[in-house]
mmCIF file of the C-alpha atoms, coordinates in Angstrom:
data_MODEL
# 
_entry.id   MODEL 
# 
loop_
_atom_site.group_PDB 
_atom_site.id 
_atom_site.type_symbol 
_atom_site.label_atom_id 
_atom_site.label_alt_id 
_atom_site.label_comp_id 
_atom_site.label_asym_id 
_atom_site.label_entity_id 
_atom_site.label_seq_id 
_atom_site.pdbx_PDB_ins_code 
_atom_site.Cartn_x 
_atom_site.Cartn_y 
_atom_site.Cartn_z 
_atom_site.occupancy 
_atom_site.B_iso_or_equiv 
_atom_site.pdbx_formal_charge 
_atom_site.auth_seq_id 
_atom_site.auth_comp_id 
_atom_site.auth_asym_id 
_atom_site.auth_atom_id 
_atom_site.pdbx_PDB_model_num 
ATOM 1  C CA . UNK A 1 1  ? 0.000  0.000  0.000  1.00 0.00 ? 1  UNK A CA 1 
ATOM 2  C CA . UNK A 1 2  ? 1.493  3.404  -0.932 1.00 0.00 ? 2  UNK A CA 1 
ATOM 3  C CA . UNK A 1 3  ? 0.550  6.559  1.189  1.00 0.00 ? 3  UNK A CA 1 
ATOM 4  C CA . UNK A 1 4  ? 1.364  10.166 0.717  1.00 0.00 ? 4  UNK A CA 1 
ATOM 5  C CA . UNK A 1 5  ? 3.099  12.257 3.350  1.00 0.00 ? 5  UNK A CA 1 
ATOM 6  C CA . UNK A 1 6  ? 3.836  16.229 3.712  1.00 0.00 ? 6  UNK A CA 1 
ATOM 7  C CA . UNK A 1 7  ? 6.727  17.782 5.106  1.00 0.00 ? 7  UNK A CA 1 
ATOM 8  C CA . UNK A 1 8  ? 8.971  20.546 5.333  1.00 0.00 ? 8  UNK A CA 1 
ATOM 9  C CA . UNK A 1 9  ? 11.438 20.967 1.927  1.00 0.00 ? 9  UNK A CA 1 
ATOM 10 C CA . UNK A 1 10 ? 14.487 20.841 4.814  1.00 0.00 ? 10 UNK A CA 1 
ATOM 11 C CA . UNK A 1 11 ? 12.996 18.156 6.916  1.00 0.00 ? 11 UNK A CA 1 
ATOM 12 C CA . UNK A 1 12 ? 13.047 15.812 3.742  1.00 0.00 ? 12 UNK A CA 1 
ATOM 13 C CA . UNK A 1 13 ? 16.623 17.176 2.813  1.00 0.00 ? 13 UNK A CA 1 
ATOM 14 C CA . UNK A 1 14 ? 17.969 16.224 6.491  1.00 0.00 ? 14 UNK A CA 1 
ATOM 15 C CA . UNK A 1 15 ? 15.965 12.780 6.089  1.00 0.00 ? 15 UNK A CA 1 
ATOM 16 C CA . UNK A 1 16 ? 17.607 11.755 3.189  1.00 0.00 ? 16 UNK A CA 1 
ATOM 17 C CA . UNK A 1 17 ? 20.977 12.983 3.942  1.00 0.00 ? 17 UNK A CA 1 
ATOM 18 C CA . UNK A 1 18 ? 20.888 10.809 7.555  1.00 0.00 ? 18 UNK A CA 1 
ATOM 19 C CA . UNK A 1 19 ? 18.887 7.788  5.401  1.00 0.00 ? 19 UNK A CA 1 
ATOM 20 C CA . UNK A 1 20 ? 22.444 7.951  3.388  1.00 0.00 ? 20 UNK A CA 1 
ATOM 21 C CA . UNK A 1 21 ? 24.606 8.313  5.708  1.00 0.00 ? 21 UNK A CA 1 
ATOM 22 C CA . UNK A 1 22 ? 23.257 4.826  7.857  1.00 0.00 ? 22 UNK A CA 1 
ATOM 23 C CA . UNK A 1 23 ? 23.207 3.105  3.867  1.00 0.00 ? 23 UNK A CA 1 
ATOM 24 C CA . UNK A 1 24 ? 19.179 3.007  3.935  1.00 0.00 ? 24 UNK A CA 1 
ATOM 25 C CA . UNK A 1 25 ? 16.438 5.179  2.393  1.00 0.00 ? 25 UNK A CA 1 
ATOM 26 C CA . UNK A 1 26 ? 14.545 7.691  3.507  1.00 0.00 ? 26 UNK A CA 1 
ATOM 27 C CA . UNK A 1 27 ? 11.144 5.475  2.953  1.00 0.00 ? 27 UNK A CA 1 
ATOM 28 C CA . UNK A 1 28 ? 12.847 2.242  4.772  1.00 0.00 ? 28 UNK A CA 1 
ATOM 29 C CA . UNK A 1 29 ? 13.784 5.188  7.900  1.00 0.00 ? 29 UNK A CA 1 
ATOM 30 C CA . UNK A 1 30 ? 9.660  5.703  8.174  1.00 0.00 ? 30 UNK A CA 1 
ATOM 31 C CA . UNK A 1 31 ? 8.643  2.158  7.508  1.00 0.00 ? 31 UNK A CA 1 
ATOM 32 C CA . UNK A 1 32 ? 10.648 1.470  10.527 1.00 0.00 ? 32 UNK A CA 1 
ATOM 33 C CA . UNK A 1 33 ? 9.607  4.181  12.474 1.00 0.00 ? 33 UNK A CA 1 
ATOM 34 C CA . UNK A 1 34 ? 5.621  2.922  11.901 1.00 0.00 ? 34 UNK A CA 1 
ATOM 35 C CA . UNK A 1 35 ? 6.637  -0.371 13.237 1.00 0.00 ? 35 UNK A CA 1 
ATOM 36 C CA . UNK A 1 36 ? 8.908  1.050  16.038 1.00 0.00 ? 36 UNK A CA 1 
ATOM 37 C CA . UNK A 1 37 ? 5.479  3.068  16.990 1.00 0.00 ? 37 UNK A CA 1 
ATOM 38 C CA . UNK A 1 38 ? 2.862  0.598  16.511 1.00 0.00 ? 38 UNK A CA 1 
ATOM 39 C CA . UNK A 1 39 ? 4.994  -2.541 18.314 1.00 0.00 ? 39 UNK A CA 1 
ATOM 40 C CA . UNK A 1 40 ? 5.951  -4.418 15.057 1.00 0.00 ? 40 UNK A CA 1 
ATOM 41 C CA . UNK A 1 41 ? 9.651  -3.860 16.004 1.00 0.00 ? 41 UNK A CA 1 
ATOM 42 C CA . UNK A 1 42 ? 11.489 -7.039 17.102 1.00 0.00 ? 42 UNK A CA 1 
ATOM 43 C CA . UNK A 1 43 ? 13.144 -6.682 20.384 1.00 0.00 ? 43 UNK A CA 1 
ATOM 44 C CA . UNK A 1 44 ? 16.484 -8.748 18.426 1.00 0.00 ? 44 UNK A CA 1 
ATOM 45 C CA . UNK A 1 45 ? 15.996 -5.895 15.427 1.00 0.00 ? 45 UNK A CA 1 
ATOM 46 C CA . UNK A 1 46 ? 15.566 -2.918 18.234 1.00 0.00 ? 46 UNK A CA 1 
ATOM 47 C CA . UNK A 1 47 ? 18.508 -4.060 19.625 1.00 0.00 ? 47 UNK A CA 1 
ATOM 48 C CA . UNK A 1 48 ? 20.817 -4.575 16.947 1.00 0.00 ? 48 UNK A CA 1 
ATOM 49 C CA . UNK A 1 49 ? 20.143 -1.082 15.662 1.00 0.00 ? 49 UNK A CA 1 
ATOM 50 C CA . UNK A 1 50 ? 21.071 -0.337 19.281 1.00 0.00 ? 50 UNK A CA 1 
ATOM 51 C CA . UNK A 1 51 ? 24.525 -1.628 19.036 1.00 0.00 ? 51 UNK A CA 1 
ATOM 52 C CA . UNK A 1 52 ? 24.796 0.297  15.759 1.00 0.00 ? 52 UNK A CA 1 
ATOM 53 C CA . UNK A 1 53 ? 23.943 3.385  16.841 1.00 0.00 ? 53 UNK A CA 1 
ATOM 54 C CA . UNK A 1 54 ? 26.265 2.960  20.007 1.00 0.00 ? 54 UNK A CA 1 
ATOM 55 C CA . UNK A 1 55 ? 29.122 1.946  17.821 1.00 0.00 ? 55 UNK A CA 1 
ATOM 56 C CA . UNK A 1 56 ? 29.120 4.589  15.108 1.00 0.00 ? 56 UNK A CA 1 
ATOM 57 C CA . UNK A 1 57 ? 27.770 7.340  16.729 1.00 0.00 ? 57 UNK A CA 1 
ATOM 58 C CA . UNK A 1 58 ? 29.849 10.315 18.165 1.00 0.00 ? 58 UNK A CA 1 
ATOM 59 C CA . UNK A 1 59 ? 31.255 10.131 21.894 1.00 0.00 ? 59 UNK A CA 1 
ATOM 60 C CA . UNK A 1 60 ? 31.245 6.424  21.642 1.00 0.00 ? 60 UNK A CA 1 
ATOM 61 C CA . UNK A 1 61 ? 33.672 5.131  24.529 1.00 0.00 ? 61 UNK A CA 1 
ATOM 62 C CA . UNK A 1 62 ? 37.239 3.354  23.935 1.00 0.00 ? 62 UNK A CA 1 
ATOM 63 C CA . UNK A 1 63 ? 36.811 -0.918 23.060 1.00 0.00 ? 63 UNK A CA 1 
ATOM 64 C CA . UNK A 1 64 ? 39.303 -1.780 26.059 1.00 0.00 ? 64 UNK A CA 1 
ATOM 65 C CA . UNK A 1 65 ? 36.643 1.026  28.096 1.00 0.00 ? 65 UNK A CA 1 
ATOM 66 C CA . UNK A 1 66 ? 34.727 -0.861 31.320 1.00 0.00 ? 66 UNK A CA 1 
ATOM 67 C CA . UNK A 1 67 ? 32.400 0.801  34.068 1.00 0.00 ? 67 UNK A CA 1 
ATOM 68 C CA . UNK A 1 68 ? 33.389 0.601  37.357 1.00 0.00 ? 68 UNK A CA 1 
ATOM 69 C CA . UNK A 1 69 ? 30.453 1.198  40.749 1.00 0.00 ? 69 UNK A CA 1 
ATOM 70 C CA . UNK A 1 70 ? 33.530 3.506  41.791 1.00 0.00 ? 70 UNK A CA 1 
ATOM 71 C CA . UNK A 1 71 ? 33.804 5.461  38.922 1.00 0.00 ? 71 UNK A CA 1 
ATOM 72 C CA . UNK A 1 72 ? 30.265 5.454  38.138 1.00 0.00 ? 72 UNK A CA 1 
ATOM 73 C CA . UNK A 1 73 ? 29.767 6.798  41.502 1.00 0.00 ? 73 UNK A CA 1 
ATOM 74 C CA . UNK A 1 74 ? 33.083 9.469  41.985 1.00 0.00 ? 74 UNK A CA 1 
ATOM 75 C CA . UNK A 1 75 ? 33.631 6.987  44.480 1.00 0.00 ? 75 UNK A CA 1 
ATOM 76 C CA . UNK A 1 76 ? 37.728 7.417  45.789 1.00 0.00 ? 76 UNK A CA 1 
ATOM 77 C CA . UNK A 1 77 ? 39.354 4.567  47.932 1.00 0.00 ? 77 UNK A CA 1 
ATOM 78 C CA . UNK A 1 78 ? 40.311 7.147  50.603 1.00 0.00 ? 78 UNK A CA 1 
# 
């Protein structure tokens, strides 16, 4: 089934230049968006895209990184 959809001239610019940058389209981005919203989203498939986002996204920590309750915490062996 095909639909029609308005939006902002920029807002469809920015869509497709994110859909391009993650190697997808701008119509697969809102496909999975309606299933994200309406509970068709796999929990495996939400959390895949997880682990992609963490892992390619800015800010991302060091591989060798690991939490710590003391450092989560500011905690200081006195």
């Amino acid at each position: 089934m095909n639909i029609t959809l308005s939006a902002n001239e920029e807002l469809i610019k920015k869509g497709r230049e994110y859909a391009r940058a993650h190697n997808t389209s701008l119509n697969q981005l809102v496909r999975d968006y309606l299933l994200r919203l309406t509970g068709g989203c796999e929990a495996e498939k939400a959390a895949d895209e997880f682990v992609h986002l963490a892992s390619t996204m800015p800010g991302q920590s060091d591989s060798s990184f690991k939490f710590s309750r003391d450092a989560i915490y500011d905690r200081h062996a006195d």
